[in-house]
Structure formats: C-alpha cells, structure tokens
One Martini backbone bead per residue (centre of mass of N, CA, C, O) as a GRO file, in nm:
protein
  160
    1UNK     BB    1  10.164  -5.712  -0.985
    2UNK     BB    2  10.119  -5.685  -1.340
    3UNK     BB    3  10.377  -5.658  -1.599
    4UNK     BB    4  10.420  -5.562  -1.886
    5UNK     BB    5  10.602  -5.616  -2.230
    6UNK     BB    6  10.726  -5.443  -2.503
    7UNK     BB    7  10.917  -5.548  -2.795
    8UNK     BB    8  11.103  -5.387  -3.045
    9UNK     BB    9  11.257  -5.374  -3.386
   10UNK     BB   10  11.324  -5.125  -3.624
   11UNK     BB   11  11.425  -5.037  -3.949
   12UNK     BB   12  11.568  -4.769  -4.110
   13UNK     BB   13  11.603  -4.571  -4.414
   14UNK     BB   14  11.790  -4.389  -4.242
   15UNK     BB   15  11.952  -4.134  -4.053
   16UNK     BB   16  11.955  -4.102  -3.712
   17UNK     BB   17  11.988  -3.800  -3.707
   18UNK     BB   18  11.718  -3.773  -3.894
   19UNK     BB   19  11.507  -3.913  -3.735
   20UNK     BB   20  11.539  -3.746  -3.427
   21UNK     BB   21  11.477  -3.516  -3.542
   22UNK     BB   22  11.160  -3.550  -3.685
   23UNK     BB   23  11.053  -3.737  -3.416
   24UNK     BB   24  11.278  -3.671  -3.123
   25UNK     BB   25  11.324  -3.360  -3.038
   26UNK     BB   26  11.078  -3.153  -3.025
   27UNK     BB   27  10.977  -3.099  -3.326
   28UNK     BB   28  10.637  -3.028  -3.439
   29UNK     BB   29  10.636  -2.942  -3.730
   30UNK     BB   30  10.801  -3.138  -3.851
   31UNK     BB   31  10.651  -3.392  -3.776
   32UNK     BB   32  10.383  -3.349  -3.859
   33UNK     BB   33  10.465  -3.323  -4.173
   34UNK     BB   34  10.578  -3.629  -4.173
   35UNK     BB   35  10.268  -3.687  -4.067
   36UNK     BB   36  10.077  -3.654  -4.302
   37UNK     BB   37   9.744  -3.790  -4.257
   38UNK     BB   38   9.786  -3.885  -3.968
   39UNK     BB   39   9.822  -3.617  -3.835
   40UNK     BB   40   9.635  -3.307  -3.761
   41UNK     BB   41   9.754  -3.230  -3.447
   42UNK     BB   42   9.945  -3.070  -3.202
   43UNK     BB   43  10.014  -3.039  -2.874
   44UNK     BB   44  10.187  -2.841  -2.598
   45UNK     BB   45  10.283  -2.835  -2.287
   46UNK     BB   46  10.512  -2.678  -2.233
   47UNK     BB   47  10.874  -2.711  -2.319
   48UNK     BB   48  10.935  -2.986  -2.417
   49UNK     BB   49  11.028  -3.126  -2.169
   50UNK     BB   50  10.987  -3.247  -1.885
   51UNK     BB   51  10.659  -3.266  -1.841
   52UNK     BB   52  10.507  -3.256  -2.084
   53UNK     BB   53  10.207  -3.231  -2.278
   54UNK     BB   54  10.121  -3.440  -2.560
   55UNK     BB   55   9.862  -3.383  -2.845
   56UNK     BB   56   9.712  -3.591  -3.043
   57UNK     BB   57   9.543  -3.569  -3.393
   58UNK     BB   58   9.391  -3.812  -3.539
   59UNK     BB   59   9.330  -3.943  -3.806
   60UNK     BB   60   9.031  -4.125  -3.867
   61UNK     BB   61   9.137  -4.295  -4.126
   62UNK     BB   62   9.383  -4.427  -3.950
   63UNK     BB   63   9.195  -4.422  -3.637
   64UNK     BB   64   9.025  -4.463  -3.372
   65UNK     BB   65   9.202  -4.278  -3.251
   66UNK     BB   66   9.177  -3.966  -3.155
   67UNK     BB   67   9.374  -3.907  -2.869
   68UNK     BB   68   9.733  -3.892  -2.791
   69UNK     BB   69   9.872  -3.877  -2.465
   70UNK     BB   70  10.181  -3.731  -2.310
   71UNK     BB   71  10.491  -3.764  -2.102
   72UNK     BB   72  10.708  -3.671  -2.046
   73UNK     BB   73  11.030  -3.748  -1.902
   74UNK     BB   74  11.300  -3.786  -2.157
   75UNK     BB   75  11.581  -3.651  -2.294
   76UNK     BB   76  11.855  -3.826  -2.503
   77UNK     BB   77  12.032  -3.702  -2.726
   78UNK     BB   78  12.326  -3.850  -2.738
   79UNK     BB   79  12.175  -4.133  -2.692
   80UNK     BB   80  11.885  -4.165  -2.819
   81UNK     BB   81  11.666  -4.130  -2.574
   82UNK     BB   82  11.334  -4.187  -2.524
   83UNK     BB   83  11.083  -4.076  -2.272
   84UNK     BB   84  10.745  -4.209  -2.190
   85UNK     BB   85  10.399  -4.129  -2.101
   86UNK     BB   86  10.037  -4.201  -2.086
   87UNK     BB   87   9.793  -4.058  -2.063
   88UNK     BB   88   9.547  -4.131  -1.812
   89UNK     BB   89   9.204  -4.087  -1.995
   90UNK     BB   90   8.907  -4.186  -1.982
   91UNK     BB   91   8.871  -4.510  -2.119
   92UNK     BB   92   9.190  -4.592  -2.023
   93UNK     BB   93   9.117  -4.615  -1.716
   94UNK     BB   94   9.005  -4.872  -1.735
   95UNK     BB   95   9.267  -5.028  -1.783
   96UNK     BB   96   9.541  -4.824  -1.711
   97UNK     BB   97   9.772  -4.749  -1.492
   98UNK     BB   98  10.026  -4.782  -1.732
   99UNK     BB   99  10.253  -4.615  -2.012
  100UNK     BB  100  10.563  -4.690  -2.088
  101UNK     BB  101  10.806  -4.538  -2.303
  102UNK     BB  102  11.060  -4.635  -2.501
  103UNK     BB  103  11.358  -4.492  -2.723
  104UNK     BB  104  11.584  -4.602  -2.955
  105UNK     BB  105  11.845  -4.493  -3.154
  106UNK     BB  106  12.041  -4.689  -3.416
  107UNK     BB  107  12.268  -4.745  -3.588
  108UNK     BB  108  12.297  -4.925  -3.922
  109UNK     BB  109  12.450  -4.766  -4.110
  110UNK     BB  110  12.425  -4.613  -4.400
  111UNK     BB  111  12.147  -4.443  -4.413
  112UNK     BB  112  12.082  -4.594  -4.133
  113UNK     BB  113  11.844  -4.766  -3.858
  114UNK     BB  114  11.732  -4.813  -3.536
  115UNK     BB  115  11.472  -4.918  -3.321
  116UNK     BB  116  11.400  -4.913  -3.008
  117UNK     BB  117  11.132  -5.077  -2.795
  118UNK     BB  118  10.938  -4.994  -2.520
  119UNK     BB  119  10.646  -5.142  -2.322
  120UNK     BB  120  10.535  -5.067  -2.029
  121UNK     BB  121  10.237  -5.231  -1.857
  122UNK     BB  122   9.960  -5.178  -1.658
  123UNK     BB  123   9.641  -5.324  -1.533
  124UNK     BB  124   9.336  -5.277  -1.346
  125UNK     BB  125   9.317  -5.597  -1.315
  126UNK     BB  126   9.634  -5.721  -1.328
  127UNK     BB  127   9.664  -5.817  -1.643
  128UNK     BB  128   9.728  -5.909  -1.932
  129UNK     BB  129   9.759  -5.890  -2.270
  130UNK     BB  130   9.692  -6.001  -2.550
  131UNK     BB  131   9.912  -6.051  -2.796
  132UNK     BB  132   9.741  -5.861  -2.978
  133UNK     BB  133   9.737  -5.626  -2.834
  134UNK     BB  134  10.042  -5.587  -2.790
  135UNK     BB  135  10.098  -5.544  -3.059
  136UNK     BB  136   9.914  -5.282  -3.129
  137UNK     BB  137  10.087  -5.124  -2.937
  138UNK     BB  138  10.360  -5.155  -3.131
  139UNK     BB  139  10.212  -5.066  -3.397
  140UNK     BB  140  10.117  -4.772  -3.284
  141UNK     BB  141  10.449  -4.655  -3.280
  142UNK     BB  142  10.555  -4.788  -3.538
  143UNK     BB  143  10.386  -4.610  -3.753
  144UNK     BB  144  10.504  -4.316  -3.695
  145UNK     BB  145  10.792  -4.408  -3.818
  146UNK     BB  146  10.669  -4.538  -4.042
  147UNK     BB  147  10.585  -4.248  -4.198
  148UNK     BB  148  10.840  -4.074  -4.161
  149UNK     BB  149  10.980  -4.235  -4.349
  150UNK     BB  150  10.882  -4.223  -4.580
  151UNK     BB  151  10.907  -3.891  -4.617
  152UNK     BB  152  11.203  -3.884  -4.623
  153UNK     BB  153  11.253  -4.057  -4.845
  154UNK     BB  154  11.073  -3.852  -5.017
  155UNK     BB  155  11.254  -3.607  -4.854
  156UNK     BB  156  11.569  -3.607  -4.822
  157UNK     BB  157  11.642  -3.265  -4.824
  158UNK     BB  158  11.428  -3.118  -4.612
  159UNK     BB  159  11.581  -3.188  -4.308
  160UNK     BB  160  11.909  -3.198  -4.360
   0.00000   0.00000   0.00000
C-alpha cells in the first residue's frame, strides 16, 4: 500500500474568525454566496455534522470537475480544524482507494490567517500521483479559499 501525501500552506487577507465562519463552519449559504461564479449550487445530505455528505456543483466555465462531493469525518470549531474525506464515485472510482483531506486555519496576524492544507490518498493501481497532479489537487482545494478570501477583501463586512 502506498499513500502519497499534499501539503500546502497558504496565507489569506482576513481574519481566522471571519474564514472559518464562511468557509469552514458548515453554513451553505454564505459559502456558496462568497463562492458565486466559482460554485453554482451545495447539497448536504445529513445535519451537516460528521458523516454529512456534501455536493457541490462546479461551474463548468471554472472546472472540468462537475461535482465534487465529500463527508465530514470531523470538524473542531475550537481548534479550527476541518477533516473529509472524498466520496468516491464515478470516473474517481477508477484511480482512487481514498481521498482524505485536513484543513487548519490559524492566525497570522492581525486581519490575517493561513490555511495549512493536508491531503491524504492512496491510488487503486497503488502508485503515487505524478507531482503534476499532485499540485493540481492541492490547487483545486486551495482555488475555493482564494475565491473565498476574494470575496471577503471585496466585502469587508457583509459576514463580519
């Protein structure tokens, strides 16, 4: 069994508060809202805590990815930390065993956080991803918080 492993760290132009609140606390409407152009429609299957499963429907102008659905394992507002996992289903059944990924958010100054981003995944041929890919997945979760972090710098205190 081999498990490869992304790691990124990005910084962002708000305050940890105000990311956690629109990005990661499991409130759809405001996600989807800072997310306009970027996200066309969220689906949650369950109560939006653990075990939840969640469908976004990308905008085809922004991703080849049609929909990306996920399940909470966890989310620790406390700690700001958010785990999911992938759901595999589809065309991804064919490359992925698993696809789990980590999110912390923490301060970095005043009006400021960063993002550390972890992604976990084990491949059905049980080989690693080229680093290209690699990349590409560790870009497309990081697309969604700058799209985020945009919306907020352009609207200070529409969720503050």
């Amino acid at each position: 069994m081999v498990v490869g492993k992304v790691t990124l760290e990005y910084p962002v132009a708000v305050s940890v508060e105000l990311l956690w609140k629109v990005a990661f606390s499991g409130n759809v409407s405001i996600f989807t809202k800072a997310c306009v152009g970027m996200i066309d429609a969220i689906e949650v299957e369950g109560d939006g805590g653990p075990g939840s499963v969640t469908t976004m429907k990308l905008n085809p102008a922004v991703s080849d990815t049609k929909v990306f659905k996920t399940r909470l394992l966890s989310r620790d507002a406390a700690a700001r930390v958010v785990k999911s996992e992938m759901v595999v289903e589809g065309e991804l059944a064919g490359k992925f065993k698993s696809q789990v990924s980590e999110v912390k958010v923490v301060p970095a100054g005043e009006g400021a956080c960063a993002v550390h981003m972890t992604v976990v995944y084990e491949r059905v041929d049980g080989t690693l991803l080229p680093p290209e890919e690699e990349a590409r997945i560790g870009q497309g979760y990081l697309g969604l918080i700058k799209k985020v972090e945009e919306y907020l710098v352009a609207h200070p205190s529409e969720f503050a």
